[in-house]
mmCIF file of the C-alpha atoms, coordinates in Angstrom:
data_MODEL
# 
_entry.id   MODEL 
# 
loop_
_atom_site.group_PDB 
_atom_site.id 
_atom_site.type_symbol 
_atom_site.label_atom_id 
_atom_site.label_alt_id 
_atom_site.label_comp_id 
_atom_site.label_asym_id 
_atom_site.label_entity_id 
_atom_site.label_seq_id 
_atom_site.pdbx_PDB_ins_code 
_atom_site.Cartn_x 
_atom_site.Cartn_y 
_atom_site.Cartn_z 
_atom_site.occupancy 
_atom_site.B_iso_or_equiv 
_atom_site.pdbx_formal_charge 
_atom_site.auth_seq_id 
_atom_site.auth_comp_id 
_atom_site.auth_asym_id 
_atom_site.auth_atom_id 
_atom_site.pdbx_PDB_model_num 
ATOM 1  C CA . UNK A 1 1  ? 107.969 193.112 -32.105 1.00 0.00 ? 1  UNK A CA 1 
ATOM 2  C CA . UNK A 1 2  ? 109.290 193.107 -35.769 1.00 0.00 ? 2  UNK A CA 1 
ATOM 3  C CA . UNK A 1 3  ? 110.303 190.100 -37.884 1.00 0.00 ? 3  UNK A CA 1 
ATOM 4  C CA . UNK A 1 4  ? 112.377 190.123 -40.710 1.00 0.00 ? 4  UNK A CA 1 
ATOM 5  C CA . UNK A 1 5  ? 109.133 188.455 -42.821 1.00 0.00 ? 5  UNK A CA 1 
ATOM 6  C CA . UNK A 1 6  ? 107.535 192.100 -42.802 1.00 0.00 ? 6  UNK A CA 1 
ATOM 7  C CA . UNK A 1 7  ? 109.204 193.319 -45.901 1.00 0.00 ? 7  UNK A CA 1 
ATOM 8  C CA . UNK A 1 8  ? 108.091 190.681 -48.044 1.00 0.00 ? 8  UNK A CA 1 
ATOM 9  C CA . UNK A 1 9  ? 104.373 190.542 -47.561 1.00 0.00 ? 9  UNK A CA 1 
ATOM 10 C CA . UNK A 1 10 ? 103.910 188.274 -44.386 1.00 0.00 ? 10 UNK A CA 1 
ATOM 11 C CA . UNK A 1 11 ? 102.781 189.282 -41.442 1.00 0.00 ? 11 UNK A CA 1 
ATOM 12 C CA . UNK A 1 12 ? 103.195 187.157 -38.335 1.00 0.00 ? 12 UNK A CA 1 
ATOM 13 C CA . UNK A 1 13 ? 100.563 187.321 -35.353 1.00 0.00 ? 13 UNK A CA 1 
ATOM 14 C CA . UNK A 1 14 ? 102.655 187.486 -31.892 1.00 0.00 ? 14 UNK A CA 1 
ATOM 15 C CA . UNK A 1 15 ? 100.353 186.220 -29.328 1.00 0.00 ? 15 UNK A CA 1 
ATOM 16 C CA . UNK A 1 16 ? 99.555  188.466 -26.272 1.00 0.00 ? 16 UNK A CA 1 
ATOM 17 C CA . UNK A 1 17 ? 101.237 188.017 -22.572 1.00 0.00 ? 17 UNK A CA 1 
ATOM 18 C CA . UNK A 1 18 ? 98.325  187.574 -21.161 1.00 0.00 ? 18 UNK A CA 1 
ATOM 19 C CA . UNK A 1 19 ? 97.457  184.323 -23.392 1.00 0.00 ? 19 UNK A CA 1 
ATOM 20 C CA . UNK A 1 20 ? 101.341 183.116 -22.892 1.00 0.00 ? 20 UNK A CA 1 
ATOM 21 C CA . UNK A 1 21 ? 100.657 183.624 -19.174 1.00 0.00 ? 21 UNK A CA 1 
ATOM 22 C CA . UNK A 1 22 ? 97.352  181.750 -18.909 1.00 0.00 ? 22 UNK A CA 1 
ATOM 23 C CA . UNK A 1 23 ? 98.420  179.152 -21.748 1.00 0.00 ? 23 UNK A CA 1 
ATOM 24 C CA . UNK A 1 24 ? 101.410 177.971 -19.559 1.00 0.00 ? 24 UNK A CA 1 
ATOM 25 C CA . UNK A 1 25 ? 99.423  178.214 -16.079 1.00 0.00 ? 25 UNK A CA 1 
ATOM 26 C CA . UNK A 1 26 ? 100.364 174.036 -15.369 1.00 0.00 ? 26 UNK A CA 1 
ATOM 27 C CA . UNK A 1 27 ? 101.362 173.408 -11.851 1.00 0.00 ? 27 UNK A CA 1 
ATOM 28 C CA . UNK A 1 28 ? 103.871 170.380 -12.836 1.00 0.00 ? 28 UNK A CA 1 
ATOM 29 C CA . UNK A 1 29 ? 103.993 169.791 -8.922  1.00 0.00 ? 29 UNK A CA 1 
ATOM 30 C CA . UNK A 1 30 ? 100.294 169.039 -8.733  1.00 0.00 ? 30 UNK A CA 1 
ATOM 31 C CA . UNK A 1 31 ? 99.812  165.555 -7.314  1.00 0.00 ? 31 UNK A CA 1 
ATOM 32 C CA . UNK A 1 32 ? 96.534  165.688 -6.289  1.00 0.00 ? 32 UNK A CA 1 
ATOM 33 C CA . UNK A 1 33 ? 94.924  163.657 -9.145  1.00 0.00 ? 33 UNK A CA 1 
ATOM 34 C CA . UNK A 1 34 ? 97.720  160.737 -8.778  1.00 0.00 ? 34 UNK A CA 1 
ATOM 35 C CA . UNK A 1 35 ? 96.008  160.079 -5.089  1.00 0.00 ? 35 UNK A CA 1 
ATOM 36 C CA . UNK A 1 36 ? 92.451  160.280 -6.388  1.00 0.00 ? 36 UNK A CA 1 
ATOM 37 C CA . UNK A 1 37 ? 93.326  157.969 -9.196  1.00 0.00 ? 37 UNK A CA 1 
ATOM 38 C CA . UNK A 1 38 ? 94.375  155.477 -6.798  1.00 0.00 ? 38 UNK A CA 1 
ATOM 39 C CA . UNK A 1 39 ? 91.271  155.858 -4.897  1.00 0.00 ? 39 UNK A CA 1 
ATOM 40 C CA . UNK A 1 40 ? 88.943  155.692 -8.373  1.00 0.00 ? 40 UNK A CA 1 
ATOM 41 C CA . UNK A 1 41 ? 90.178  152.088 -9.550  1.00 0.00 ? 41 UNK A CA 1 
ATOM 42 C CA . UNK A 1 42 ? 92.766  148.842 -8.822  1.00 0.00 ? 42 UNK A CA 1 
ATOM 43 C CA . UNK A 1 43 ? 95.961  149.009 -10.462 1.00 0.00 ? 43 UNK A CA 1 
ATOM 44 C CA . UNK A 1 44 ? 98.809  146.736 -10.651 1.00 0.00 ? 44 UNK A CA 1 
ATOM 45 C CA . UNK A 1 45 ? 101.550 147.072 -8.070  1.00 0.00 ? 45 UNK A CA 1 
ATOM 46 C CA . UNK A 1 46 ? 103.761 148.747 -10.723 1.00 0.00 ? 46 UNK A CA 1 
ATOM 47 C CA . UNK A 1 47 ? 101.419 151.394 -11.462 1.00 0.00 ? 47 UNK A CA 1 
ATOM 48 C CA . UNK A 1 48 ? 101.021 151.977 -7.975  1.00 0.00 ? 48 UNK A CA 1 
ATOM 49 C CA . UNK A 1 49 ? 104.520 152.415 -7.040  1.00 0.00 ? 49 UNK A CA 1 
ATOM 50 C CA . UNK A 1 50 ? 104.729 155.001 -10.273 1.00 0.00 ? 50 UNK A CA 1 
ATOM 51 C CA . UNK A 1 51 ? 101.860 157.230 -8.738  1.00 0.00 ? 51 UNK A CA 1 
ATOM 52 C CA . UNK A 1 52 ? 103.215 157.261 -5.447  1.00 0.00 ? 52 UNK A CA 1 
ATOM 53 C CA . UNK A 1 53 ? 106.822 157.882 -6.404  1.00 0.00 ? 53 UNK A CA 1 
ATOM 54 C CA . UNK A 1 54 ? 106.967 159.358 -9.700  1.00 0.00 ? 54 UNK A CA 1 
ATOM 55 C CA . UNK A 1 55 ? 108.806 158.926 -12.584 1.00 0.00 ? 55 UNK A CA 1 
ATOM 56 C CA . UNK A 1 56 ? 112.030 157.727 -12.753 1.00 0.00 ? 56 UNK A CA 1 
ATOM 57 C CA . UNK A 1 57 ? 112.941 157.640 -16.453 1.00 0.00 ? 57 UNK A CA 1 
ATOM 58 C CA . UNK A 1 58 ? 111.389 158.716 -20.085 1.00 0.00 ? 58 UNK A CA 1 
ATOM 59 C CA . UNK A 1 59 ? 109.340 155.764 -20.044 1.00 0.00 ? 59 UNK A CA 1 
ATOM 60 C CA . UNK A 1 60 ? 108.101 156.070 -16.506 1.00 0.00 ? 60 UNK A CA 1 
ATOM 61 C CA . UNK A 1 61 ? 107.107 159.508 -17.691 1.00 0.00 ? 61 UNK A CA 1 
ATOM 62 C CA . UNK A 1 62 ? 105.425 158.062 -20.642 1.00 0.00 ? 62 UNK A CA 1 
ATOM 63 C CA . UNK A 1 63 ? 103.224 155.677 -18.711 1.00 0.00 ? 63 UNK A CA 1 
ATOM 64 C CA . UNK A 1 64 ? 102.209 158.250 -16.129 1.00 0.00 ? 64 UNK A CA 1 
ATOM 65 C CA . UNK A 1 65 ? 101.012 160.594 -19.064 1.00 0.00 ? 65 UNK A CA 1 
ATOM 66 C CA . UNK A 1 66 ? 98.411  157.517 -20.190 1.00 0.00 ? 66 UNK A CA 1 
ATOM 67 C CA . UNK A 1 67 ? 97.709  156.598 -16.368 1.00 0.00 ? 67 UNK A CA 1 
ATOM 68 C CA . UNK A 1 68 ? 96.880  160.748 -16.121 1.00 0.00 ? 68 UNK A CA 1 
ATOM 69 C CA . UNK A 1 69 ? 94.837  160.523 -19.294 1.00 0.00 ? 69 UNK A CA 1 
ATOM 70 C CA . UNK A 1 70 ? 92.875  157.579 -18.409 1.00 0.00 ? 70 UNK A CA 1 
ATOM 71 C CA . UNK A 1 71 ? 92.202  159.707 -14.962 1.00 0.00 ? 71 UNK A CA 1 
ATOM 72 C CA . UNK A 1 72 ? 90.884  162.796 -17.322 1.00 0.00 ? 72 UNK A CA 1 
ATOM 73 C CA . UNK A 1 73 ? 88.503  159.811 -18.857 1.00 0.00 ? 73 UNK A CA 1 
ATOM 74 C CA . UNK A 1 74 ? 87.108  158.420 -15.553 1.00 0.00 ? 74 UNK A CA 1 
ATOM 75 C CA . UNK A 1 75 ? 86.913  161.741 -14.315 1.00 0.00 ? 75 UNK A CA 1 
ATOM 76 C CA . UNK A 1 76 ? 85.157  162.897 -16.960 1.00 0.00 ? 76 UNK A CA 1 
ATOM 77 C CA . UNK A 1 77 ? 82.682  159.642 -16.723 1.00 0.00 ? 77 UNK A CA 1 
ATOM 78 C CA . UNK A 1 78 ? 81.734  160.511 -13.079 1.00 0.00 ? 78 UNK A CA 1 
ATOM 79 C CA . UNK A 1 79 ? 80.875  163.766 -13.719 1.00 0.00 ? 79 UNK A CA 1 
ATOM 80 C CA . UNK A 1 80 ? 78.202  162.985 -16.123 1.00 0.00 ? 80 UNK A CA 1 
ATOM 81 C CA . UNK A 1 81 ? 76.423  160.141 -14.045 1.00 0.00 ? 81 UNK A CA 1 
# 
């Protein structure tokens, strides 16, 4: 692939296919670690009814991205006891 920048001095690095491919590998569908999570802890009724249902809106997304990282944290705290 050429870029314009080539005939001044800078050269650009184009990442390979296989690191594109394996980079953007996310199953968005992937549920399984909203069920755990509701096994792992008590939530409030409203986080509940997110994890079951999904998001609805930009902030719904929002607070299911923290609820997923604080998942990733317990998950991660399990694992090393």
């Amino acid at each position: 692939m050429q870029f314009p920048f080539t005939r001044i001095g800078i050269r650009l690095q184009v990442p390979s296919q296989s690191l594109l491919k394996n980079k953007m590998s996310t199953d968005w569908q992937d549920n399984s670690w909203q069920q755990e999570f509701l096994e792992m802890k008590a939530h409030k009724p409203k986080d509940i009814k997110l994890l079951m249902d999904g998001p609805r809106g930009l902030m719904d997304a929002m607070k299911l991205g923290s609820l997923h990282e604080e998942y990733k944290r317990l998950k991660k705290r399990q694992n090393n006891e």
